[in-house]
C-alpha positions in Angstrom: 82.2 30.6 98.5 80.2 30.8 95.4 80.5 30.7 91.7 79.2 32.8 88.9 78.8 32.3 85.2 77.5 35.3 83.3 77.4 35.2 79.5 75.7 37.4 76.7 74.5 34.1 74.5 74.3 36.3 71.2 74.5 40.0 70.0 73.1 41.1 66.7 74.3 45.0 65.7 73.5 46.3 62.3 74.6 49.8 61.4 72.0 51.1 58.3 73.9 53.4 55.6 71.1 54.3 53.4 68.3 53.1 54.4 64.6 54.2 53.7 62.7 55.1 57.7 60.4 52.5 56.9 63.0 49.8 56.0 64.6 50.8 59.2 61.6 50.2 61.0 61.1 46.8 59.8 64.4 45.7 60.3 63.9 46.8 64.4 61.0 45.1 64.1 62.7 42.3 63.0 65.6 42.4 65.5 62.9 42.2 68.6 60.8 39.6 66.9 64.0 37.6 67.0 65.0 38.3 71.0 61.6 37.5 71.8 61.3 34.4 70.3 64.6 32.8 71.5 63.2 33.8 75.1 60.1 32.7 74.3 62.0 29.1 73.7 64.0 29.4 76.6 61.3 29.8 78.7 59.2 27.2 77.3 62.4 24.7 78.9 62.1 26.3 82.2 59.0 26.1 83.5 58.9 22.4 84.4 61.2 24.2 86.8 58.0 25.7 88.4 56.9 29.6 89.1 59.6 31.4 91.2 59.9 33.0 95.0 58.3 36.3 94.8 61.5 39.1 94.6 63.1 39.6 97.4 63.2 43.6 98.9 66.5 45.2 97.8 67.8 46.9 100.7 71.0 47.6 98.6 69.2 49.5 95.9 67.8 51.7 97.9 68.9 55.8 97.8 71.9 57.0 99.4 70.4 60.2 100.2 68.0 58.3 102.3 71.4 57.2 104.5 72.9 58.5 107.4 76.0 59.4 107.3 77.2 56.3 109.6 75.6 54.2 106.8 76.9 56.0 104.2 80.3 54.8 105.5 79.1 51.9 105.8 78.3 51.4 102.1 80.5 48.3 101.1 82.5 48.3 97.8 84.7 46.2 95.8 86.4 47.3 92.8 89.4 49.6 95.2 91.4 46.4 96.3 89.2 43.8 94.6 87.6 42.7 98.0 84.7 43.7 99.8 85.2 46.9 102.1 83.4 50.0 103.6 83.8 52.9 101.4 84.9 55.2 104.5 88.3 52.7 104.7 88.7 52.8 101.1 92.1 54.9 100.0 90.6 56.5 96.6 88.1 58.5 94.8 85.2 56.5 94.7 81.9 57.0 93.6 78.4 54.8 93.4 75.4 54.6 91.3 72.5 52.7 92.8 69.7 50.6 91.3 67.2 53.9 92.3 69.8 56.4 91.0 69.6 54.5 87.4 66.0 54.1 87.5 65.1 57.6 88.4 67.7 59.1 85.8 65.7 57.3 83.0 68.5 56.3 80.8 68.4 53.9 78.7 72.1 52.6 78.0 75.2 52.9 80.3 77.0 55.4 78.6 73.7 58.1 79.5 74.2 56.5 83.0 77.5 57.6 83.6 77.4 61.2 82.6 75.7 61.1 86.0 78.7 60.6 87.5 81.0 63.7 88.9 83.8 63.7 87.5 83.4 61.5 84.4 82.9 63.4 80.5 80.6 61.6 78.6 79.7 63.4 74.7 77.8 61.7 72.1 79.6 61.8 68.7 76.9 60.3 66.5 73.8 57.8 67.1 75.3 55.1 68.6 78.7 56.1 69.2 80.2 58.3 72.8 83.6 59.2 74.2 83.8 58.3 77.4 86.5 59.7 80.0 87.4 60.5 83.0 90.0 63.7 84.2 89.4 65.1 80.8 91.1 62.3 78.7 87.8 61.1 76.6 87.6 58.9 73.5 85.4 56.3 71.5 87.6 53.7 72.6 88.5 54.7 76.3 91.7 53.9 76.3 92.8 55.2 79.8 89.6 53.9 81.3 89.6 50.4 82.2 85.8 49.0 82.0 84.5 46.1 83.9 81.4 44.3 84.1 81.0 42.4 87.1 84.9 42.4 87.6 85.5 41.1 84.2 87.5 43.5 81.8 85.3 44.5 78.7 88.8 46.0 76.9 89.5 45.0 73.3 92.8 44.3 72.5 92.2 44.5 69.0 91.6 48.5 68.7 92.5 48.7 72.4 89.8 50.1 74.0 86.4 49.6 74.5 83.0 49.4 72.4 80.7 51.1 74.3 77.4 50.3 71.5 78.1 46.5 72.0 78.2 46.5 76.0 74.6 46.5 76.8 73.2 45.2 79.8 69.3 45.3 81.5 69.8 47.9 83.6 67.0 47.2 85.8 69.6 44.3 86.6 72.3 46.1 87.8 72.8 46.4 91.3 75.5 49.7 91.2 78.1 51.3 89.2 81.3 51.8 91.2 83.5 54.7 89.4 86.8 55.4 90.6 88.6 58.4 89.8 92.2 58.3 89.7 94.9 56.0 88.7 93.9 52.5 89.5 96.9 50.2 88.0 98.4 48.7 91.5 95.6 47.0 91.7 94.3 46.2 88.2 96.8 46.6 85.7 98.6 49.1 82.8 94.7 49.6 81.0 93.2 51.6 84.5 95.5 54.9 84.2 92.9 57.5 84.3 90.2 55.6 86.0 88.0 51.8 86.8 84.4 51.6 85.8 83.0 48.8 87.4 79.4 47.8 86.4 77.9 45.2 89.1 74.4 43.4 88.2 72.6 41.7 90.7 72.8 38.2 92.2 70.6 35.9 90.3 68.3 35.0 93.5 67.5 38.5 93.5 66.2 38.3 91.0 63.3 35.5 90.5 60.2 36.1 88.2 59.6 37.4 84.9 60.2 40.8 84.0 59.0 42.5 80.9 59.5 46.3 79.7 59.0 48.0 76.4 59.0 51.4 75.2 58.9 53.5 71.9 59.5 57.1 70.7 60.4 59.1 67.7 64.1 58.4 68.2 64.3 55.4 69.9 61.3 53.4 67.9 61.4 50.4 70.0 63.2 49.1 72.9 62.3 45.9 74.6 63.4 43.1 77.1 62.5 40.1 79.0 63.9 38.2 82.3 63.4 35.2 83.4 64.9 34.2 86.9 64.3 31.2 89.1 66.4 28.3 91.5 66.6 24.9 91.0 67.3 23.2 94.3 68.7 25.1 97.5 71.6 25.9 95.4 71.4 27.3 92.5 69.9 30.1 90.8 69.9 31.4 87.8 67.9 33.9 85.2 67.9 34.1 81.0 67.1 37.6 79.3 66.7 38.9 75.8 66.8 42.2 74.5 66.5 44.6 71.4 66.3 48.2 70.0 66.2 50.2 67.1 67.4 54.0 66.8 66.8 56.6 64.4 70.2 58.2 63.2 71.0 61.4 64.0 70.4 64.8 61.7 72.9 65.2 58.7 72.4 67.6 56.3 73.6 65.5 53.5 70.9 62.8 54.1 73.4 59.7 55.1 72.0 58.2 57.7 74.7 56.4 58.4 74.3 55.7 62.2 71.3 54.4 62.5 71.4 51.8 65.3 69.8 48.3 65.7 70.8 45.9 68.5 69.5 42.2 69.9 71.0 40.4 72.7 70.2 37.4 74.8 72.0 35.8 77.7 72.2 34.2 81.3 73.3 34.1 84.6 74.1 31.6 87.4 75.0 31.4 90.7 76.0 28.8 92.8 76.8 27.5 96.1 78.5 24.8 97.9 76.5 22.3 99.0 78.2 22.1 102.3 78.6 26.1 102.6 76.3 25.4 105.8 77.4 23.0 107.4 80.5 25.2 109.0 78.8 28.8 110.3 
């Protein structure tokens, strides 16, 4: 048995109507001056903690098309009856996104992840807003898609769907992306009638280090992050990240930029164990 606490600490979204390029610029600048600093902060607490293990190899992450096809059966999953199970027992459409499928796509939010999916529709309508669907039913809000991160529903009852600008995650911290196609409410409820997105980051001791990534472009001017993971004692482990962006808006003839796009978000995660999980097996 073992417990987890996952928790974006803060998100900052500002949508610019009207602004100058170079105001827009500052303000990015602004939004990753901020994430950095808070981790900067957090950091600063953790390190009497001392330096972390070095990572530890992810077998998991690896490709599937490197797999047999005994171990492709074997590939375990989770989101079909909420328990782990081999996929070749599993009664449903089901398809997975590794860590090495994300990373070689080169995508840099979930929604451009998921059009990598068969089977899933994913359009951009502006800058920083897609419909997402699955069987042909797409929207902004998803509304026959139930979305979870790490099992957790992401759905907003107030517009009843979900905000896919605000659910932003590292993605070099996800471990896969299970996507089932097909109705899924038995198991999970009235919100999973077309389909179950299930977004699965990794276990915080798989995670020790610091990790740092940046990158800038025309488009996306700046996108940045930083993780820092560690244990304290033989049972627990945790790691802290912050993160920010700033996008261009799209093209419109009229000049209203109205979609231009800044984000900043910091958070943590902890795992636990018992600290008599091995005394019994």
């Amino acid at each position: 048995m073992r417990s987890v606490i996952s928790t974006p600490l803060f998100r900052f979204r500002h949508d610019a109507t009207g602004l100058t390029p170079n105001a827009e610029a500052r303000l990015a600048i602004r939004v990753v001056r901020c994430a950095a600093g808070i981790v900067f902060l957090v950091l600063t607490g953790l390190l009497n903690l001392g330096f972390a293990a070095p990572q530890e190899n992810q077998g998991n992450s690896g490709s599937l098309k490197q797999l047999s096809l005994a171990e492709l059966g074997n590939v375990e999953v989770t989101t079909t009856s909420k328990k782990p199970e081999q996929i070749w027992k599993t009664a449903a459409a089901i398809y997975v996104l590794t860590q090495e499928d994300i990373r070689r796509s080169g995508a840099t939010s979930i929604p451009e992840v998921l059009r990598l999916v068969p089977g899933v529709e994913v359009a951009r309508i502006n800058s920083n807003t897609w419909s997402v669907g699955i069987r042909g039913f797409g929207s902004a809000f998803s509304r026959s898609v139930l979305v979870l991160i790490d099992g957790r529903s992401v759905y907003t009852p107030l517009f009843a769907g979900v905000y896919w600008d605000v659910q932003n995650v590292m993605l070099e911290d996800v471990e896969r992306i299970e996507v089932i196609r097909g109705p899924g409410g038995t198991i999970w409820g009235s919100n999973a009638v077309n389909g179950v997105i299930n977004i699965i980051t990794k276990n915080a001791k798989d995670t020790h280090g610091t990790y740092a990534s940046t990158s800038s472009g025309n488009i996306a001017q700046n996108e940045s992050g930083v993780r820092y993971g560690a244990a304290h004692g033989n049972n627990l482990d945790y790691r802290t990240y912050a993160m920010g962006f700033g996008r261009m808006p799209g093209f419109h003839r009229d000049g209203d930029n109205y979609d231009a796009w800044q984000l900043g978000q910091a958070g943590f995660r902890t795992d636990s164990r018992p600290i008599c999980a091995g005394l019994w097996g």
